[in-house]
BALO-634252 format. One record per residue: x, y, z of N, C-alpha, C, O in turn; residue number from 0. Coordinates in nm, 4 decimals, always signed. Layout:
REM residues N
PT       n.px       n.py       n.pz      ca.px      ca.py      ca.pz       c.px       c.py       c.pz       o.px       o.py       o.pz   seq
PT          X          Y          Z          X          Y          Z          X          Y          Z          X          Y          Z   NUM
...
//
This chain:
REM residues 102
PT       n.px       n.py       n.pz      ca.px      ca.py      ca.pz       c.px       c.py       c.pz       o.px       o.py       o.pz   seq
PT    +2.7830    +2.7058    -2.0254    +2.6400    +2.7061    -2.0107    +2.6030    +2.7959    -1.8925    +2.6611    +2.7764    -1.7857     0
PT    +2.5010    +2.9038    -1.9037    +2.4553    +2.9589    -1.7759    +2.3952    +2.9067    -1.6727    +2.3987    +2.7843    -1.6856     1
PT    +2.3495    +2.9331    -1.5905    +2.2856    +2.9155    -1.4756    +2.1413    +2.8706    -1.5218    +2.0786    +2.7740    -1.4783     2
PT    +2.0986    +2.9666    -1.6256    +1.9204    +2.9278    -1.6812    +1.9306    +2.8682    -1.7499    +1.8316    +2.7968    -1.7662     3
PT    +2.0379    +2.8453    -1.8374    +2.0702    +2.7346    -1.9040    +2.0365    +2.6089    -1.8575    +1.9548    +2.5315    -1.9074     4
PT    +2.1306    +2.5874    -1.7207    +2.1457    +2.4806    -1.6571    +2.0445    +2.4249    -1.6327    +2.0305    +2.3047    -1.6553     5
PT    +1.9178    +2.5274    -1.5622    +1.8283    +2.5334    -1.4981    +1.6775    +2.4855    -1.5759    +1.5812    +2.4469    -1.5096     6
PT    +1.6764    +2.4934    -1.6976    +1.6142    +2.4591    -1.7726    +1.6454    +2.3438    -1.8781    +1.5665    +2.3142    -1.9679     7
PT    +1.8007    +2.2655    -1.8527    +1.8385    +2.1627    -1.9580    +1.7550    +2.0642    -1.8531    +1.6825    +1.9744    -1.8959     8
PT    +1.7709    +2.0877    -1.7261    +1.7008    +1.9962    -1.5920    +1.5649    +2.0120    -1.5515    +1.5381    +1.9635    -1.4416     9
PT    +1.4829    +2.0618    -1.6069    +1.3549    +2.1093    -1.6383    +1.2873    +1.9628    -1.7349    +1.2134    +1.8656    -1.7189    10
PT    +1.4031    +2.0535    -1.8789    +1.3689    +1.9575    -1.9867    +1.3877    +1.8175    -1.9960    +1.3192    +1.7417    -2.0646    11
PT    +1.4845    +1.7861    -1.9233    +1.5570    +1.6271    -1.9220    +1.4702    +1.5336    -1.8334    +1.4547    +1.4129    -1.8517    12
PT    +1.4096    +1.6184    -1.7225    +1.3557    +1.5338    -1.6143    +1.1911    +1.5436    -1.6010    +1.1525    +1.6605    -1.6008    13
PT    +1.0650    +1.4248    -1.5875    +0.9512    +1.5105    -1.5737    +0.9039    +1.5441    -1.4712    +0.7945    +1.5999    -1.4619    14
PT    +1.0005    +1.5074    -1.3489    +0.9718    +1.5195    -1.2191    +1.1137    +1.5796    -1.1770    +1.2198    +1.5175    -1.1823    15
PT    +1.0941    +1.7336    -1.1272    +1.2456    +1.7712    -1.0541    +1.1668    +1.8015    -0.9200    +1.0447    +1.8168    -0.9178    16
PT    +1.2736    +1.8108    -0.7742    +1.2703    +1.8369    -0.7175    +1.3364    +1.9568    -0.6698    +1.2773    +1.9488    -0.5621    17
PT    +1.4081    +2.0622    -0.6553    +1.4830    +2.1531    -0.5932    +1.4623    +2.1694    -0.4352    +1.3499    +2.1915    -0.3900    18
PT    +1.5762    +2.1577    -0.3521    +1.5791    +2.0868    -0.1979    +1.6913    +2.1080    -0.1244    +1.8127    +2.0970    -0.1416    19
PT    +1.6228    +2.1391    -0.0440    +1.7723    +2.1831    +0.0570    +1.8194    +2.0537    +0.1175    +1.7654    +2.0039    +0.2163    20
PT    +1.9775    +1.9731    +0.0203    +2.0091    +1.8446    +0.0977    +1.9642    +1.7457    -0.0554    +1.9180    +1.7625    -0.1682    21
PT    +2.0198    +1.6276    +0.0435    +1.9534    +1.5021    -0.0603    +1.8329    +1.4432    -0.0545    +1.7778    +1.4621    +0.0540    22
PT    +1.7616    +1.3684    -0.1437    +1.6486    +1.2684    -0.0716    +1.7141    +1.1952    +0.0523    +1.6650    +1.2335    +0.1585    23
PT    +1.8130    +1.0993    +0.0651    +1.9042    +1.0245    +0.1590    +1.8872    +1.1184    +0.2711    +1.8196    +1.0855    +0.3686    24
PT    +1.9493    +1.2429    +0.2625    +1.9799    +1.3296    +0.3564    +1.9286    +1.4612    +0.3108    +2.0032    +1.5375    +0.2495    25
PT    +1.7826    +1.4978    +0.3421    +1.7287    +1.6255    +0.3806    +1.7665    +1.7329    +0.4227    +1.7527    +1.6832    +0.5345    26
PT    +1.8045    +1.8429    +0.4457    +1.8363    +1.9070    +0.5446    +1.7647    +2.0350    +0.5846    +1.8060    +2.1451    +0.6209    27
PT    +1.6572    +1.9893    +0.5679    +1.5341    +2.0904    +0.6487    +1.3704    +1.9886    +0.5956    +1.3267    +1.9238    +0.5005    28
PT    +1.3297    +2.0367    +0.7406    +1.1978    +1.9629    +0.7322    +1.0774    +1.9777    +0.6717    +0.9703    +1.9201    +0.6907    29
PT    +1.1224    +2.0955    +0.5674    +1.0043    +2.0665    +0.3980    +1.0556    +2.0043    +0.3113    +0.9836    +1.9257    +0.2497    30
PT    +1.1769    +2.0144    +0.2798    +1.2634    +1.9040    +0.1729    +1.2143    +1.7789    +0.2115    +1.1357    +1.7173    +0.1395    31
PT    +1.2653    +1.7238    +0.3498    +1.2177    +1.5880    +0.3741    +1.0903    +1.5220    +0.3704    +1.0796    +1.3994    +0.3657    32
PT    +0.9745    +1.6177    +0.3728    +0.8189    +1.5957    +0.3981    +0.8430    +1.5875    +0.2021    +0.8341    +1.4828    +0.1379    33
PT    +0.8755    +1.7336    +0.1385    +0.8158    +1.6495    -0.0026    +0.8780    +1.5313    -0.0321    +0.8029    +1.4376    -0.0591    34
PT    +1.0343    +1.5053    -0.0345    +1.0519    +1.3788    -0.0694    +0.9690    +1.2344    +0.0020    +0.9712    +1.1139    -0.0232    35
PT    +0.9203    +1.2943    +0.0713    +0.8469    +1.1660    +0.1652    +0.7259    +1.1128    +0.0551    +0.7167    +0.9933    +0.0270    36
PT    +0.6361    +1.2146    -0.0026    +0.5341    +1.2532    -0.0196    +0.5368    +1.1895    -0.1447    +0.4586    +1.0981    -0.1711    37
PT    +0.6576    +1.2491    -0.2580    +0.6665    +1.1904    -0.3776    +0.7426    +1.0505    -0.3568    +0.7449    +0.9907    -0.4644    38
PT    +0.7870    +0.9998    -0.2846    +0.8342    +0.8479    -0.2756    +0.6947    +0.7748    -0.2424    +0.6773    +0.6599    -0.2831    39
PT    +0.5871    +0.8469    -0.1623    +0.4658    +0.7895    -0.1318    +0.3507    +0.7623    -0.2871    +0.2425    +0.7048    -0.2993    40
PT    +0.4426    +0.8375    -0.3869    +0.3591    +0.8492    -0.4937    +0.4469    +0.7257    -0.5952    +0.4281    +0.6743    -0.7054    41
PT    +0.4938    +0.7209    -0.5458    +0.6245    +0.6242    -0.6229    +0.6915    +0.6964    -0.7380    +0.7198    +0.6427    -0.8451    42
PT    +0.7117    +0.8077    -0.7104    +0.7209    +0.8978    -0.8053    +0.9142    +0.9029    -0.8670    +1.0021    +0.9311    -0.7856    43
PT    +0.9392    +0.8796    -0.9761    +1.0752    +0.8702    -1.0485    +1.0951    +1.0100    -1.0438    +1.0327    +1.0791    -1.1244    44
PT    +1.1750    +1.0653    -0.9594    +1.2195    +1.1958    -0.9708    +1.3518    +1.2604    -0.9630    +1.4260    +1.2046    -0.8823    45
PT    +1.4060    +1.3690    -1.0280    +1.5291    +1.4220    -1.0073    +1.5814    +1.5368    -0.9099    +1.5592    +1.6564    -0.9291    46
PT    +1.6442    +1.4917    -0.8171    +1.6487    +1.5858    -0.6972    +1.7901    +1.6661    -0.7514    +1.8672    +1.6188    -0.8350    47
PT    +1.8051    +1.7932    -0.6867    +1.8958    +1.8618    -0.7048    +1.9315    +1.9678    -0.5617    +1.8427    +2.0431    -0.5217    48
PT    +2.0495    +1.9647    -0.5015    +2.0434    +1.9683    -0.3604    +2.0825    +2.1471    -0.4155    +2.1675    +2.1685    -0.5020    49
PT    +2.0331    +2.2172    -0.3728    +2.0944    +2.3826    -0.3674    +2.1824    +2.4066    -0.2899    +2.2859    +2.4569    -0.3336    50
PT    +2.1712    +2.3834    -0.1767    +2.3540    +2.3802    -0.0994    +2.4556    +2.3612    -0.2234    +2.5379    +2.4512    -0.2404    51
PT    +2.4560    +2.2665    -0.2988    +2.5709    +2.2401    -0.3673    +2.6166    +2.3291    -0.5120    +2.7064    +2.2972    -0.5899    52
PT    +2.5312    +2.4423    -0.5205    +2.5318    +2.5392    -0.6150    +2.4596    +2.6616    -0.5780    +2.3416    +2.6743    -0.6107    53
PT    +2.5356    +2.7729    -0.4972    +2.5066    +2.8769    -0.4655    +2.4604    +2.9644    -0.5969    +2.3970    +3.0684    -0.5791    54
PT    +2.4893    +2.9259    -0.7107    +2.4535    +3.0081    -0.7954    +2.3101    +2.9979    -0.8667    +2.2504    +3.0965    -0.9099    55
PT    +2.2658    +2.8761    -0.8731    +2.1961    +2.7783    -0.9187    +2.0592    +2.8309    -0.8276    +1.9516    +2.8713    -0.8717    56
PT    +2.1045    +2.8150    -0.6799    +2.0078    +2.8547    -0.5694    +1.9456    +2.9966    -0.5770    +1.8267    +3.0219    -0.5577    57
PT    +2.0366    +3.0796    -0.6057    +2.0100    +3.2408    -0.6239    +1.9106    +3.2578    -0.7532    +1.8000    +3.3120    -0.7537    58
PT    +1.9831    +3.1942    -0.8675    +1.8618    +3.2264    -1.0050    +1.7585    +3.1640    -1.0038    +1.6672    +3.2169    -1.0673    59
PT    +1.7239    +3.0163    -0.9274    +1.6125    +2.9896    -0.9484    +1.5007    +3.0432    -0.9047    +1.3890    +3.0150    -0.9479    60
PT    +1.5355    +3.1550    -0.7819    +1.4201    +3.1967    -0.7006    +1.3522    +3.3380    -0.8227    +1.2440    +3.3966    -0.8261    61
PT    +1.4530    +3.3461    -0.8916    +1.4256    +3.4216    -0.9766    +1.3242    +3.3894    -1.1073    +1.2188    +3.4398    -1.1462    62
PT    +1.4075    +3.2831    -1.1537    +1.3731    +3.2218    -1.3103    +1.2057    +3.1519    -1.2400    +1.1248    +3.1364    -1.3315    63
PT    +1.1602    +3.1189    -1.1254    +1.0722    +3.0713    -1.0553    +0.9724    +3.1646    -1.0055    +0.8536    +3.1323    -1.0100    64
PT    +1.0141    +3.2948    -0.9512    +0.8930    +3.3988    -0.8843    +0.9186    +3.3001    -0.7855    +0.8184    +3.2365    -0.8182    65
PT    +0.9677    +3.2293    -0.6894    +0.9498    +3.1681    -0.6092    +1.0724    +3.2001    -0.4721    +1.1912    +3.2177    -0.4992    66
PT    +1.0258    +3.2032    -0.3436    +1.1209    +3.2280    -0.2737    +1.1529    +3.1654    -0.2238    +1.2649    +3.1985    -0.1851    67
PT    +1.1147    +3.0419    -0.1765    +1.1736    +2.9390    -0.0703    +1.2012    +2.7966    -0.1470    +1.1582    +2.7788    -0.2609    68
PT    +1.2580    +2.7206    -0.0935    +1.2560    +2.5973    -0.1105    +1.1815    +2.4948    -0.0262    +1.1205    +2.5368    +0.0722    69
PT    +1.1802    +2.3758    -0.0520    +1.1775    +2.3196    -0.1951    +1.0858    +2.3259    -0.3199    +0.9653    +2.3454    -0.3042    70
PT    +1.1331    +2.3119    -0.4295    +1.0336    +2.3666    -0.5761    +1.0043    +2.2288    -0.6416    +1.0898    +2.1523    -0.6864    71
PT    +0.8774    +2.2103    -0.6402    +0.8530    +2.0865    -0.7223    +0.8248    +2.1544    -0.8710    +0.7476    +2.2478    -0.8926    72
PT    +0.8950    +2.0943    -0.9544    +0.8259    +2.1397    -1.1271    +0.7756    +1.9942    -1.1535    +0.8202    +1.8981    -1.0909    73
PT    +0.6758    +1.9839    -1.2545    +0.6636    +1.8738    -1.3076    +0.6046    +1.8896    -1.4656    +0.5150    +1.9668    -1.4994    74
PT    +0.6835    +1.7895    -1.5595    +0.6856    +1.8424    -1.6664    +0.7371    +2.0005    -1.6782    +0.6812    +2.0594    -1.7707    75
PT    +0.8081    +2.0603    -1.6222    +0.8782    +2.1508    -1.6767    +0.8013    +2.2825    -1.6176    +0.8244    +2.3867    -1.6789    76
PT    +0.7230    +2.2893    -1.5187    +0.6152    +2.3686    -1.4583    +0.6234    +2.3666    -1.3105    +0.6200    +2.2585    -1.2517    77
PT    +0.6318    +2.4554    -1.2595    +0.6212    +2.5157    -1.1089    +0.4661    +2.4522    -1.0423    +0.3437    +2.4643    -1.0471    78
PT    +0.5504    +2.3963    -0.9952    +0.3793    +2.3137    -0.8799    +0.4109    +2.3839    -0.7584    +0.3056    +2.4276    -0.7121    79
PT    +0.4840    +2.4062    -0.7049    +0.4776    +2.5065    -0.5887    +0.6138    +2.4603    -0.4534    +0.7316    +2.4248    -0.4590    80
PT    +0.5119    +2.4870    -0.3407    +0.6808    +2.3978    -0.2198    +0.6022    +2.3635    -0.1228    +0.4843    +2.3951    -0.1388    81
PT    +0.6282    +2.3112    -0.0311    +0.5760    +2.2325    +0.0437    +0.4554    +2.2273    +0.0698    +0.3896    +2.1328    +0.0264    82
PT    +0.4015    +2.3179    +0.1399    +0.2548    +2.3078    +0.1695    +0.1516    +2.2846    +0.0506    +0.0414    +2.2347    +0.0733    83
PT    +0.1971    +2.3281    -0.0948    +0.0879    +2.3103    -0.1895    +0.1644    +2.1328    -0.2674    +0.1185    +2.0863    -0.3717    84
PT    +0.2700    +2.0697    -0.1950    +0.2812    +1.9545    -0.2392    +0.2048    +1.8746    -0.1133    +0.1656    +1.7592    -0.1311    85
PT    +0.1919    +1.9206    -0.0266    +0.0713    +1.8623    +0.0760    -0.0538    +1.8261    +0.0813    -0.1120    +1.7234    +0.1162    86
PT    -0.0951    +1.9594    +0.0279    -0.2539    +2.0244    -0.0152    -0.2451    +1.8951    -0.1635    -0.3135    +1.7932    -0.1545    87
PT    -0.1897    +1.9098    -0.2409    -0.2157    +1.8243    -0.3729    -0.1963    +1.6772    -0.2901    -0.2944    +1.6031    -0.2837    88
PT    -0.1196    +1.6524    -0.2521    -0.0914    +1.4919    -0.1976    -0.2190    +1.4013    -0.1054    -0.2496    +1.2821    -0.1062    89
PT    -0.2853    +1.5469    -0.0124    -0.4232    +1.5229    +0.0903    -0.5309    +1.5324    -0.0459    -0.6388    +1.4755    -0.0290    90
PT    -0.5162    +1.5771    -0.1338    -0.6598    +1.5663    -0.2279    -0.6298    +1.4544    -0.3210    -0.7218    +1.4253    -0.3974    91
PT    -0.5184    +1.3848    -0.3305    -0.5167    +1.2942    -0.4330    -0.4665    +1.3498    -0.5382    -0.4583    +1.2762    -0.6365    92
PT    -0.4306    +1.4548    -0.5489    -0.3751    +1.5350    -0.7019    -0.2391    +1.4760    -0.7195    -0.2320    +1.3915    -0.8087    93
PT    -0.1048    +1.5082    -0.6385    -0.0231    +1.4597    -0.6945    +0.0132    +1.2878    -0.7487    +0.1111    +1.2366    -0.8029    94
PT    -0.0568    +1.2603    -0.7244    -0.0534    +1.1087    -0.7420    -0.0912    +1.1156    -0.9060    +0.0005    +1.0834    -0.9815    95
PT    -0.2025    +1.1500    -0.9588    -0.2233    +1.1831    -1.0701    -0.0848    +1.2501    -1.1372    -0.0073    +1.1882    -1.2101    96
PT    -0.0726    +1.3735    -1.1015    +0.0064    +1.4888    -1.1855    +0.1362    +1.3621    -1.1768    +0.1170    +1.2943    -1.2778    97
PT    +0.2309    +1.3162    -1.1169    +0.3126    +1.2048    -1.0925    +0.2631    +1.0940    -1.1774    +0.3257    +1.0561    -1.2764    98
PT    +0.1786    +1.0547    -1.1486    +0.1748    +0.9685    -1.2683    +0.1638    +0.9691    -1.4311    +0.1944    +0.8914    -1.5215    99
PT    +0.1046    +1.0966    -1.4207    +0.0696    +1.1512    -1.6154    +0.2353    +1.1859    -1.6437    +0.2862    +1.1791    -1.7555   100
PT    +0.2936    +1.2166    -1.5442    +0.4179    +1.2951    -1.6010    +0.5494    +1.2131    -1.6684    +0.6456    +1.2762    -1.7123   101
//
């Protein structure tokens, strides 16, 4: 299986992914830890996937994404953005919604 393969069986399987530098348990930078904060504040069932642990995985998604940094919230299978716009949605009440429909 490829990399976009991969990258999209975990898209499809999950309606909440996270992509994160580290675990929920163990963060390892202080936007990973703020979104997981944010979606546990939503009570949100989600699938984290640490990029440290797949250099390859880390490289295509910034690709398969248009996205350069981490962490990447998708939900339902869609790019919601990384930290600051899981902030901005969390201070307006949005992700709580989008988390819950999903």
């Amino acid at each position: 299986m490829s990399v976009i393969e991969r990258i999209e069986n975990q898209l499809n399987n999950n309606a909440v992914v996270l992509y994160m530098k580290g675990t929920p348990d163990f963060p390892q930078c202080g936007f990973s830890s703020r979104a997981v904060q944010l979606l546990q504040a939503c009570d949100a069932d989600f699938f984290a996937v640490n990029i440290f642990e797949d250099p390859e995985l880390r490289e295509a998604l910034k690709e398969y994404s248009n996205w350069p940094t981490y962490p990447q919230l998708y939900i339902k299978g869609e790019l919601i953005g990384g930290c600051d716009i899981i902030v901005d949605l969390y201070n307006k009440g949005e992700l709580q919604n989008l988390v819950a429909n999903a």
